[in-house]
Backbone as CSV, one residue per row, in Angstrom:
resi,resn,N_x,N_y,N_z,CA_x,CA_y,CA_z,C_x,C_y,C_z
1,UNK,0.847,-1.194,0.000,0.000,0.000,0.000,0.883,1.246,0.000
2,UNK,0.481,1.903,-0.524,1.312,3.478,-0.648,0.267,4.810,-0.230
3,UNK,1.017,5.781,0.144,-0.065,6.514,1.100,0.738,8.245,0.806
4,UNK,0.304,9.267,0.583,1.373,10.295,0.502,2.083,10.368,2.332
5,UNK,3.399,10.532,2.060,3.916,10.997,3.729,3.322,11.972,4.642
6,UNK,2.419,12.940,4.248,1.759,14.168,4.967,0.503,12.884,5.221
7,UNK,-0.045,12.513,4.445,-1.261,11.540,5.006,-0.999,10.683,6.057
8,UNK,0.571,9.824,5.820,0.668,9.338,6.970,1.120,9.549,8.389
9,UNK,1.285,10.633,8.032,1.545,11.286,9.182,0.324,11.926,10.137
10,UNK,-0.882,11.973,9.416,-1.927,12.501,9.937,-2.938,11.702,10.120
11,UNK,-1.851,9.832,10.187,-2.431,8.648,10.916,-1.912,8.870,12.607
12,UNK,-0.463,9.614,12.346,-0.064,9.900,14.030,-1.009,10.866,15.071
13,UNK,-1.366,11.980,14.060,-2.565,12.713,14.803,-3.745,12.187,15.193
14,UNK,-4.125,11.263,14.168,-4.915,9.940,14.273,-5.437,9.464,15.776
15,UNK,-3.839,8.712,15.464,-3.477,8.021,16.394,-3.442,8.674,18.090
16,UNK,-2.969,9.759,17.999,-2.887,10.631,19.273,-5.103,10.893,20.270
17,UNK,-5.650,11.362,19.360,-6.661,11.374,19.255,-7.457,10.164,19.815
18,UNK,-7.224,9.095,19.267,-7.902,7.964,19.306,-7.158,7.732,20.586
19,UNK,-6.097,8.368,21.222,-5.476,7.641,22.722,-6.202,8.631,23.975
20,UNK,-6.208,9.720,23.471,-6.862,10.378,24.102,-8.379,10.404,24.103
21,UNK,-9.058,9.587,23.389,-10.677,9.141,23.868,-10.421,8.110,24.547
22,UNK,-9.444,7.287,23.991,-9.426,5.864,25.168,-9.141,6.163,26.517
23,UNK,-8.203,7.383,26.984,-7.993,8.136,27.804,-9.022,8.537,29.211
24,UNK,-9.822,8.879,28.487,-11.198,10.171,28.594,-12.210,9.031,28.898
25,UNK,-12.130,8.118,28.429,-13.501,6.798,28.710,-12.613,6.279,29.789
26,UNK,-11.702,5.559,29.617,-10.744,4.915,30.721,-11.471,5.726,32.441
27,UNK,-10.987,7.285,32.214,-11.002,7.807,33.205,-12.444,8.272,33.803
28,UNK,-13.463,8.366,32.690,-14.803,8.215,32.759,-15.184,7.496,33.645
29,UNK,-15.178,6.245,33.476,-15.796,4.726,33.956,-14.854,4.938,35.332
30,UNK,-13.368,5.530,35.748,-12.609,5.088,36.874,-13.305,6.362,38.010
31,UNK,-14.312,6.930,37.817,-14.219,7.618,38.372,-14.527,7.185,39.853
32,UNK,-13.426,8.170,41.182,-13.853,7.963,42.249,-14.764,7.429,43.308
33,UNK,-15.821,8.605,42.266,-17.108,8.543,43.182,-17.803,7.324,42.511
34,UNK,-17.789,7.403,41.249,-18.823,5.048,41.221,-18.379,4.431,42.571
35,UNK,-17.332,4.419,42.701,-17.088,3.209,43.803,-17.258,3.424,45.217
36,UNK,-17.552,5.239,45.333,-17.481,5.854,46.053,-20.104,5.537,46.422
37,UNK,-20.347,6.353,45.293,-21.850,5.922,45.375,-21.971,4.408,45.680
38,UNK,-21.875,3.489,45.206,-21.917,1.971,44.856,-21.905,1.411,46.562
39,UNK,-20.578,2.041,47.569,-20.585,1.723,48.713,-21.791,2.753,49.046
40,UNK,-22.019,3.879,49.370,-23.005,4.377,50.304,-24.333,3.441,49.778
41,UNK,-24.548,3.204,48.438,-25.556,2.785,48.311,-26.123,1.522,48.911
42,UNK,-25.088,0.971,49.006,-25.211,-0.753,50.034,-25.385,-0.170,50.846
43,UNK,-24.143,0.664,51.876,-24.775,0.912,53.256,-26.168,1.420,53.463
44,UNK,-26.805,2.598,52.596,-28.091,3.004,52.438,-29.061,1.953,52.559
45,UNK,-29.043,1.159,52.210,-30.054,-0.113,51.565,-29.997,-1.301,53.066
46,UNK,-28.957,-1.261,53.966,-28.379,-1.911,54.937,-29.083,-1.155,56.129
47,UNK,-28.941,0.401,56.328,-29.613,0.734,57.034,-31.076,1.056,56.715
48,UNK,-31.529,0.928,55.958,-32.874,0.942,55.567,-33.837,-0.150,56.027
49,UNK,-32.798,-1.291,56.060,-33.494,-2.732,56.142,-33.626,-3.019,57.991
50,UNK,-32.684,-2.346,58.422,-32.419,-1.962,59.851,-33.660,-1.191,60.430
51,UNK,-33.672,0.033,59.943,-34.928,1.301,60.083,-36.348,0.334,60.080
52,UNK,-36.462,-0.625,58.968,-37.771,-0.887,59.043,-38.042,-2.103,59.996
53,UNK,-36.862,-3.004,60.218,-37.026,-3.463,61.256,-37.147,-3.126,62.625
54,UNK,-36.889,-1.734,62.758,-36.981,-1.438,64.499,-38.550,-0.429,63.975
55,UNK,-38.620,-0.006,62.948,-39.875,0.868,62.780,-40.656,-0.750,63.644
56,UNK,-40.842,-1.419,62.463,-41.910,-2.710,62.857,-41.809,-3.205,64.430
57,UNK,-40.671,-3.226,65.480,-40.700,-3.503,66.208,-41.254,-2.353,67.131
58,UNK,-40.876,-1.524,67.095,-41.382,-0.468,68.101,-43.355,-0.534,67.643
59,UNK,-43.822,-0.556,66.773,-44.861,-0.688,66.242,-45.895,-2.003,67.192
60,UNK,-44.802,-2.939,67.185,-45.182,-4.003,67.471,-45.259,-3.808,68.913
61,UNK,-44.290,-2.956,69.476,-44.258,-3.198,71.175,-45.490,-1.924,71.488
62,UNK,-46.166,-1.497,70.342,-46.885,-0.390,70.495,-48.124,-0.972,70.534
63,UNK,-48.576,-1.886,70.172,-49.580,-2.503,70.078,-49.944,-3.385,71.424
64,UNK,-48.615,-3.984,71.877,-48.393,-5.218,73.002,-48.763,-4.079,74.125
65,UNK,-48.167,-2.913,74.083,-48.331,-1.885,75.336,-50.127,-1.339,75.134
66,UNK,-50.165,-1.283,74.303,-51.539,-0.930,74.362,-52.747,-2.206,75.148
67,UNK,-52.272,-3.550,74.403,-53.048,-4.294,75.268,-52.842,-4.593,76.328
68,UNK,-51.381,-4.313,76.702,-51.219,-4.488,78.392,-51.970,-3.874,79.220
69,UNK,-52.009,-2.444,79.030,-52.758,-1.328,79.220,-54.264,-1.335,79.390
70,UNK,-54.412,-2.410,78.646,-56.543,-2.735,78.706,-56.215,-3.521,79.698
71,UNK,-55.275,-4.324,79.991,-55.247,-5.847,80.593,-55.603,-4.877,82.092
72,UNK,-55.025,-4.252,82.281,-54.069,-3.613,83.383,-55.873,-2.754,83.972
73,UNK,-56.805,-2.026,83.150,-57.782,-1.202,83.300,-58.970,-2.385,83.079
74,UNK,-58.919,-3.186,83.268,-60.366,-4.769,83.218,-60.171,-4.809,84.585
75,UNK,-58.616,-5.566,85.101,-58.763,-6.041,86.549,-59.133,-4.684,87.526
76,UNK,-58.338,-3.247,86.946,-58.932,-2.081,87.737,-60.340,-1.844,87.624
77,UNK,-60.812,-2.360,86.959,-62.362,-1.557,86.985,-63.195,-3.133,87.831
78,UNK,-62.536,-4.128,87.852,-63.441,-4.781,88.484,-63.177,-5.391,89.797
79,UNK,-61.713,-4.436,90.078,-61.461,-4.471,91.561,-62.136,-3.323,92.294
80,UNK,-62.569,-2.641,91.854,-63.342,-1.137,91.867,-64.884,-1.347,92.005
81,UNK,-65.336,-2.493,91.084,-66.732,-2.736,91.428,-66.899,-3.595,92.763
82,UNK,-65.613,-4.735,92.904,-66.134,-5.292,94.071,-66.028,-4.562,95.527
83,UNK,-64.884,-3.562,95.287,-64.674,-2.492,96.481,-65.917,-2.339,96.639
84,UNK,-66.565,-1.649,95.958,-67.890,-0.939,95.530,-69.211,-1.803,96.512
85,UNK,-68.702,-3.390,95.856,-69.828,-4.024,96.924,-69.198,-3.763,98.005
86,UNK,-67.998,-4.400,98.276,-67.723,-4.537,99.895,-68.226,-3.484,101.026
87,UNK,-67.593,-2.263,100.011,-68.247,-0.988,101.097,-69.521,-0.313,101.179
88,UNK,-70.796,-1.017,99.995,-71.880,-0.711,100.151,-72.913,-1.714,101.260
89,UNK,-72.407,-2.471,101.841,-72.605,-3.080,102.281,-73.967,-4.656,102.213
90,UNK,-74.100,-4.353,100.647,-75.212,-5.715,100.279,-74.966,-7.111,100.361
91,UNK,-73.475,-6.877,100.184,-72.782,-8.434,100.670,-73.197,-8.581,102.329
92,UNK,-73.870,-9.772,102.879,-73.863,-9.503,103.892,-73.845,-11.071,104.748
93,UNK,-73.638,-11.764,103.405,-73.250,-13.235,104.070,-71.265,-13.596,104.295
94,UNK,-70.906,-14.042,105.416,-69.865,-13.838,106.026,-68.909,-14.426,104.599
95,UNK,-69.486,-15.861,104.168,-68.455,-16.680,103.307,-68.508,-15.845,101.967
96,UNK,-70.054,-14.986,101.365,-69.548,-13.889,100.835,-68.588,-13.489,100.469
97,UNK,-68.652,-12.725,101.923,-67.682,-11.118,102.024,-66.115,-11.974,101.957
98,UNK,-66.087,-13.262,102.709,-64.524,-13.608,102.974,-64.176,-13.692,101.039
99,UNK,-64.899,-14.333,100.108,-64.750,-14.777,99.150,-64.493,-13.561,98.041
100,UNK,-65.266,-12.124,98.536,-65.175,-11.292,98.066,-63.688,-10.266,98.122
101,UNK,-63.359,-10.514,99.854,-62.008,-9.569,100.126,-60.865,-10.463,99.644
102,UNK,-61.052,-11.990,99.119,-60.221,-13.029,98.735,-60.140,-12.277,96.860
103,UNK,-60.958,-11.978,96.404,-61.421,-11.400,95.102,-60.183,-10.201,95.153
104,UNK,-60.554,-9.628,95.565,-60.228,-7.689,95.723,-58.629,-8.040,96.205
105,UNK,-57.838,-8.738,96.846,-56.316,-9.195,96.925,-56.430,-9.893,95.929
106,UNK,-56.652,-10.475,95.270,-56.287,-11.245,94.096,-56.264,-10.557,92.687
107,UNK,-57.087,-9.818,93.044,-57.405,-8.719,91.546,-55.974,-7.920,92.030
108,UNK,-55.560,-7.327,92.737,-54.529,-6.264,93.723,-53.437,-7.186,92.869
109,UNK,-53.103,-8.163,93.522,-51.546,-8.910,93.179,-51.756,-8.934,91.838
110,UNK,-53.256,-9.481,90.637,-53.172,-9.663,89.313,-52.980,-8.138,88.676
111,UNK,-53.629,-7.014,89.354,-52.768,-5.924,88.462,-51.584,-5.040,88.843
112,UNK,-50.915,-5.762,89.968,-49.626,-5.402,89.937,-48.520,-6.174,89.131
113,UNK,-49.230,-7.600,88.869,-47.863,-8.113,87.705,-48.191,-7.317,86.503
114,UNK,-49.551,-6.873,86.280,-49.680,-6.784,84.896,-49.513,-5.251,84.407
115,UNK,-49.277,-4.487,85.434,-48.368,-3.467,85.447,-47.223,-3.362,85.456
116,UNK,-46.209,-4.744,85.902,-44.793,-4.723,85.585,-44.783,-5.184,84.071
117,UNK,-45.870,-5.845,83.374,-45.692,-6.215,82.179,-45.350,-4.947,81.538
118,UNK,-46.685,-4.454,82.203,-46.974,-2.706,81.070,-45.435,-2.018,81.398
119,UNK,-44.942,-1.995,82.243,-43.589,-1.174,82.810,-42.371,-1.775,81.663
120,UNK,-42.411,-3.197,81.619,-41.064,-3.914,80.770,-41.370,-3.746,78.751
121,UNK,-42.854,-3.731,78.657,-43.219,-3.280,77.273,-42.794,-1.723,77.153
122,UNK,-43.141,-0.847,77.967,-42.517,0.460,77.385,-41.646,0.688,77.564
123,UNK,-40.447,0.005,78.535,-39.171,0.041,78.310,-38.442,-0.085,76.430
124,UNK,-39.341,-1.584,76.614,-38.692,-2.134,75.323,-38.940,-0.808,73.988
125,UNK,-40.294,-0.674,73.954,-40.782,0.924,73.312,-39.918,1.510,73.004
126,UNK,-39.332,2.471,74.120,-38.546,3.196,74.089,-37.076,3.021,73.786
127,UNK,-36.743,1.708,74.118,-35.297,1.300,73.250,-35.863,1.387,71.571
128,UNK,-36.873,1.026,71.359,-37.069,0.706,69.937,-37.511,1.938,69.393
129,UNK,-38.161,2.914,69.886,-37.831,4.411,69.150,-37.074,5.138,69.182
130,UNK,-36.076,4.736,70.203,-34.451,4.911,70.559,-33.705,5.375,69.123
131,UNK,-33.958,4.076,69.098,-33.382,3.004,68.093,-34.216,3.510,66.496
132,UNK,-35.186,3.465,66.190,-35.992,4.215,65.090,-35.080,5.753,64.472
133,UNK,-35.079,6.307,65.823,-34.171,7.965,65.543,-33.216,8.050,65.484
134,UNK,-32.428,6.879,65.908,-30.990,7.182,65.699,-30.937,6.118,64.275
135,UNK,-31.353,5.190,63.734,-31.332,5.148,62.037,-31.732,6.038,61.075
136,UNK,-33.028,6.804,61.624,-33.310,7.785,60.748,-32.521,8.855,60.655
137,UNK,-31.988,9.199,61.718,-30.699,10.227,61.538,-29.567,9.371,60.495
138,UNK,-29.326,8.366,60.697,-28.336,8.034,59.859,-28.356,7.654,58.563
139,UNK,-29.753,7.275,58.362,-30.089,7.192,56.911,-30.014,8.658,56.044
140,UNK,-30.029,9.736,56.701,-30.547,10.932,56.524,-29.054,11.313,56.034
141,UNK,-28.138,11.223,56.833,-26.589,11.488,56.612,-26.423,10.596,55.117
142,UNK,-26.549,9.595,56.018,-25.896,8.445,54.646,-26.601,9.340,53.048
143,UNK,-27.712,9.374,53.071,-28.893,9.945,51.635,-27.793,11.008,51.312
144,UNK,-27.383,12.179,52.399,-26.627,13.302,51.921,-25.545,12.966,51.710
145,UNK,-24.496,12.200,51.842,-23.658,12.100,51.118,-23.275,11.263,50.049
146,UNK,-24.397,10.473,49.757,-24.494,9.751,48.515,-25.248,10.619,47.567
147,UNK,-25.856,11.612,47.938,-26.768,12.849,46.910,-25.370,13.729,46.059
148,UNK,-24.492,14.109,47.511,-23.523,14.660,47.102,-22.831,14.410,46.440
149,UNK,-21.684,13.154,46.554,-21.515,11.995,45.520,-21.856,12.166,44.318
150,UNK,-23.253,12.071,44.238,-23.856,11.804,43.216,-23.449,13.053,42.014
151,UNK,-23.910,14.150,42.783,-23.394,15.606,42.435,-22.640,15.256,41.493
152,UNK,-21.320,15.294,42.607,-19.938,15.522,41.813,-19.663,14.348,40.600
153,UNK,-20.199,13.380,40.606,-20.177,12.242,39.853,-20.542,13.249,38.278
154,UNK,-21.658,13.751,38.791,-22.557,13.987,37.241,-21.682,15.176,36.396
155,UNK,-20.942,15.833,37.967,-20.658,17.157,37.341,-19.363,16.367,36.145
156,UNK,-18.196,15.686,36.569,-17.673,15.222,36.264,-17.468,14.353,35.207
157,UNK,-18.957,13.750,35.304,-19.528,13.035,33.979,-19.236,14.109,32.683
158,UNK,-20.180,15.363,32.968,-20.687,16.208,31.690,-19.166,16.489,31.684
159,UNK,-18.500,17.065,32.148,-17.258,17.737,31.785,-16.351,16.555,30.930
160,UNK,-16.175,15.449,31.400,-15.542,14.590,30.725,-16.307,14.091,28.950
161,UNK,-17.430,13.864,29.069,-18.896,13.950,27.965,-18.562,15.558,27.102
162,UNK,-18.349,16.736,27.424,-18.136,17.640,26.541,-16.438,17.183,26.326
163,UNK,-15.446,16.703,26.747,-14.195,16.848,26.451,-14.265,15.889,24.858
164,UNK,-15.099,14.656,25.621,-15.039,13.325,24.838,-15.810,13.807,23.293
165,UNK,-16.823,14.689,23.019,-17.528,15.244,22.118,-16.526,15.962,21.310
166,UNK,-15.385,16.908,22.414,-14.744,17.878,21.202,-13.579,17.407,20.712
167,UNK,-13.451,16.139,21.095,-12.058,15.171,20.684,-12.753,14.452,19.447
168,UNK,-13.921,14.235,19.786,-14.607,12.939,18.829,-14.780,13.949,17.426
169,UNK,-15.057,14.878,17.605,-15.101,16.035,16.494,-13.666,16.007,15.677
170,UNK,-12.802,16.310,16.343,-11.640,16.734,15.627,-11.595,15.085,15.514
171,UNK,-11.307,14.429,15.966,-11.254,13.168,14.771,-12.083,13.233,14.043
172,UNK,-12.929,13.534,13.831,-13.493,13.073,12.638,-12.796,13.918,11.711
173,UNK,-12.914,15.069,11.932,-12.129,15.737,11.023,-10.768,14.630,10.321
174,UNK,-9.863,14.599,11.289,-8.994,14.240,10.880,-8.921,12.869,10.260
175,UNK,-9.691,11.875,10.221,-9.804,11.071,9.625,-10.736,10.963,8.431
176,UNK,-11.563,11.785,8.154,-11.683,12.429,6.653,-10.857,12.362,5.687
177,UNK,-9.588,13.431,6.315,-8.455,13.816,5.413,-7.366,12.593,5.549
178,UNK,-8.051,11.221,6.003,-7.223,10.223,5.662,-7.332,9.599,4.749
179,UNK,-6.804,8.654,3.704,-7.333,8.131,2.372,-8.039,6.952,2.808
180,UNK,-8.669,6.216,2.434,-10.393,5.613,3.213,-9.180,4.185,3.107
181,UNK,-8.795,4.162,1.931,-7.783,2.382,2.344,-6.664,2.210,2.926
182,UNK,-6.343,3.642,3.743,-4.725,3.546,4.709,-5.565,3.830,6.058
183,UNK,-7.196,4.529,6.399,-7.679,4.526,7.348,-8.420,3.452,7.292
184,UNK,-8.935,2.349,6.554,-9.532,0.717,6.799,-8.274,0.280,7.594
185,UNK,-6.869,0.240,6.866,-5.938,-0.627,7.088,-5.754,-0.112,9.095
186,UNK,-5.844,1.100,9.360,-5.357,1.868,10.585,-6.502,0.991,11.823
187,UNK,-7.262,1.411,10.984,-8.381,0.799,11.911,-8.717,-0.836,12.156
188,UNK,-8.560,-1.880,11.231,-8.138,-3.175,11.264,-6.875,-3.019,12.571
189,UNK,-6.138,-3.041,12.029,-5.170,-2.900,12.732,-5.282,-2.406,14.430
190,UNK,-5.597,-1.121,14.374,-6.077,-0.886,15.911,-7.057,-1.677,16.448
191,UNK,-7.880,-1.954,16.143,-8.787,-3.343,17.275,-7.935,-4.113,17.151
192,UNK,-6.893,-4.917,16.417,-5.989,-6.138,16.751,-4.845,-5.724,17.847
193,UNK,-4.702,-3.999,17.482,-3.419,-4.301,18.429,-3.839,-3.185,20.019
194,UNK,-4.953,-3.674,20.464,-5.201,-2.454,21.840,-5.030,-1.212,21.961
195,UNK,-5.852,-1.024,20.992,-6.260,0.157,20.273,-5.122,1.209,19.483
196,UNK,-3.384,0.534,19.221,-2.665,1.631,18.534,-2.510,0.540,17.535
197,UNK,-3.058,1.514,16.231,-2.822,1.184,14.909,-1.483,1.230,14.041
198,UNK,-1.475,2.550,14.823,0.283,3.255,14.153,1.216,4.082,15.040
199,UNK,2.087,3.568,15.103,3.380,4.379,15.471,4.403,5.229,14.893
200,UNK,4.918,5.677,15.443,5.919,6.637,15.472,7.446,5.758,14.845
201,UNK,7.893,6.135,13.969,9.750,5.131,13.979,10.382,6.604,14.625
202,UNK,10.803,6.550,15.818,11.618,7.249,16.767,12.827,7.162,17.106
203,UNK,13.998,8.070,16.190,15.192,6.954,16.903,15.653,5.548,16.592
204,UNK,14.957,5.104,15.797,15.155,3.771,14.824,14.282,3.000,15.836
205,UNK,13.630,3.667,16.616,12.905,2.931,18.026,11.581,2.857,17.297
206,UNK,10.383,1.921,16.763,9.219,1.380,17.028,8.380,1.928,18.241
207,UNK,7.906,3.048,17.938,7.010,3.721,19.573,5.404,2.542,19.632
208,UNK,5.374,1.645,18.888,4.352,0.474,19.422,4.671,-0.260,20.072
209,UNK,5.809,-1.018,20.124,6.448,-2.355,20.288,7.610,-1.831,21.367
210,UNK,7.877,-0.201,21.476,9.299,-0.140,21.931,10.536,-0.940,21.709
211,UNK,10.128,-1.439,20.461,11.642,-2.243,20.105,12.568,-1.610,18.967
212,UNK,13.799,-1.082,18.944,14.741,-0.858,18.220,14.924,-1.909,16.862
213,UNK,14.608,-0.740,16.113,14.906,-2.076,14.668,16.301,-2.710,14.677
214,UNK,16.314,-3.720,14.078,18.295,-4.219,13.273,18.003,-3.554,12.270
215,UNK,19.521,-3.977,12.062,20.726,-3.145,11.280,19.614,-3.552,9.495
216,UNK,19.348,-4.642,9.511,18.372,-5.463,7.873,16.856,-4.011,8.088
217,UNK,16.551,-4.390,9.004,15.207,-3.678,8.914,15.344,-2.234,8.872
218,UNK,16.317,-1.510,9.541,16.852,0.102,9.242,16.914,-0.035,7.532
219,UNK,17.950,-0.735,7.063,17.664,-0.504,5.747,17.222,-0.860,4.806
220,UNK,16.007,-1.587,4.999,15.056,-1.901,4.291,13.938,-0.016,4.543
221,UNK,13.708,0.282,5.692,13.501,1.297,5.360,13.623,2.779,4.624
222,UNK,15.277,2.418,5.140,16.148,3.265,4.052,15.576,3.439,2.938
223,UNK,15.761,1.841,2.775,15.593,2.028,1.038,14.025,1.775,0.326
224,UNK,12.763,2.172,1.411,11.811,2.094,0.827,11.403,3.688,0.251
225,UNK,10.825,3.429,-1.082,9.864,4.599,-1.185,9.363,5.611,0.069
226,UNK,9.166,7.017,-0.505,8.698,8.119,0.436,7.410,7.554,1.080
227,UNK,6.293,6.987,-0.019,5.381,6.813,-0.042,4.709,5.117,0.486
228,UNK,5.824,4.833,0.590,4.905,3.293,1.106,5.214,3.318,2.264
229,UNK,3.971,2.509,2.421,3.292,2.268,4.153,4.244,0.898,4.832
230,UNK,4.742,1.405,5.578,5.936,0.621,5.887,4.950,-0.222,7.448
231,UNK,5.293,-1.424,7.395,4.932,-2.348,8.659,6.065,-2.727,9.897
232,UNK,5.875,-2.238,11.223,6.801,-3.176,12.173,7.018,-4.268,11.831
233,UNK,7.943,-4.820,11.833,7.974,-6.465,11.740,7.817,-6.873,13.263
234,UNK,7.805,-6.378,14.345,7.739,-7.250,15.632,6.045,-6.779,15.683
235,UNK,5.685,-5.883,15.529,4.383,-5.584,15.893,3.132,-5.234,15.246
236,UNK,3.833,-5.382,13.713,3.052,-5.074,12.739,1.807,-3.484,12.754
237,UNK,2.567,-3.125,13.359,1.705,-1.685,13.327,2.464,-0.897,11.808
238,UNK,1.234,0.382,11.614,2.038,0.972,10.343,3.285,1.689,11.160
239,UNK,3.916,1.947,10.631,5.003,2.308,11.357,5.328,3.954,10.339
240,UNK,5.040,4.942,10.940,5.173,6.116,9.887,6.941,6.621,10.299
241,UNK,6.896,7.024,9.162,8.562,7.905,9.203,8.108,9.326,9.156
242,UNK,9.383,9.871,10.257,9.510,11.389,10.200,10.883,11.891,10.138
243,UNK,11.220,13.077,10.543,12.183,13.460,10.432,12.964,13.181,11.898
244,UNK,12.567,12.604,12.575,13.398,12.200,13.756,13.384,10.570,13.524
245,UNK,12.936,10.119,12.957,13.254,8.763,13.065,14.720,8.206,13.226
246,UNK,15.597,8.814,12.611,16.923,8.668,12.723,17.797,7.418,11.969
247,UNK,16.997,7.811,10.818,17.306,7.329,9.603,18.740,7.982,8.831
């Protein structure tokens, strides 16, 4: 293949271009904050699952306290009615009254346990809305700095997204003004070789391969045409000549 030397040379600009989007995506995708959101977001989702478990429990001990609470106002109201007989005096048979003041201590001792119930349920309560406010505070933190995160993520996004747009532009440009069968060959070539199509001959140095040609392959270049598209032999990239090659 033969190519004018200004064309192939404006496979190196090409080439520069096309390193610098790989660049720009590379650093896209690495950004900080992904790995940075990705963790708050587990923890978010961790304390969330936390929050609704003590929501449900405090809920639950809200309900248990409430029926303790009836339990607790049945035996009061019907230690209250038998007071009620005792001291109105209609009870007036002895085994009665003994059976009745046997009633009224028994109701006494049954709503004093069932007031330590009610006492150990709103304990628990109160650990568990304790416990409710201090996740919701932390979910609240956690949300703000994964919002923030998020922020800087996006800001970072667009800025990298306009860089990647005004690079993708000037390539195109510049691969226009490439001839369509030395830019097929560039481009074959770059997906085979991780993404550099063409190099630089630097110094008799191969800038693909970093390998120094021999003494056969220097002058085989020597002695090629201005115009032909010369190949690495270790790496098969096009290999363009300039005036530093050091030929």
């Amino acid at each position: 293949m033969n190519a004018a030397p200004a064309d192939q040379i404006r496979l190196l600009d090409l080439q520069a271009l096309d390193v610098r989007l790989s660049q720009l995506a590379h650093k896209r995708t690495s950004l900080p904050e992904h790995a940075e959101i990705e963790s708050l977001t587990k923890d978010l989702a961790q304390l969330r699952d936390l929050l609704v478990a003590a929501t449900t429990e405090e809920s639950d001990t809200a309900r248990e306290q409430t029926k303790a609470e009836q339990d607790v106002d049945q035996v009061r109201q019907r230690a209250a009615r038998d007071q009620q007989r005792l001291d109105s005096g209609a009870v007036t048979s002895p085994k009665d009254l003994e059976n009745l003041q046997r009633e009224i201590v028994s109701l006494a001792k049954r709503q004093g346990d069932l007031e330590d119930v009610v006492l150990e349920v709103m304990e628990r309560r109160e650990s568990a809305q304790e416990r409710v406010a201090e996740l919701t505070e932390r979910v609240a933190a956690v949300q703000a700095k994964a919002e923030d995160a998020t922020a800087r993520r996006d800001a970072a996004l667009a800025e990298f997204d306009a860089q990647l747009g005004s690079v993708g532009k000037e390539r195109e440009v510049v691969a226009g003004s490439v001839p369509a069968d030395l830019l097929k060959l560039y481009e074959k070539l770059r997906g085979q070789q991780g993404g550099v199509g063409a190099a630089r001959l630097f110094q008799r140095r191969c800038e693909g391969c970093q390998l120094e040609l021999n003494i056969t392959e220097l002058n085989e270049v020597r002695a090629a045409a201005p115009d032909a598209v010369l190949r690495c032999e270790n790496c098969r990239r096009i290999l363009v000549r300039t005036a530093e090659s050091g030929l």
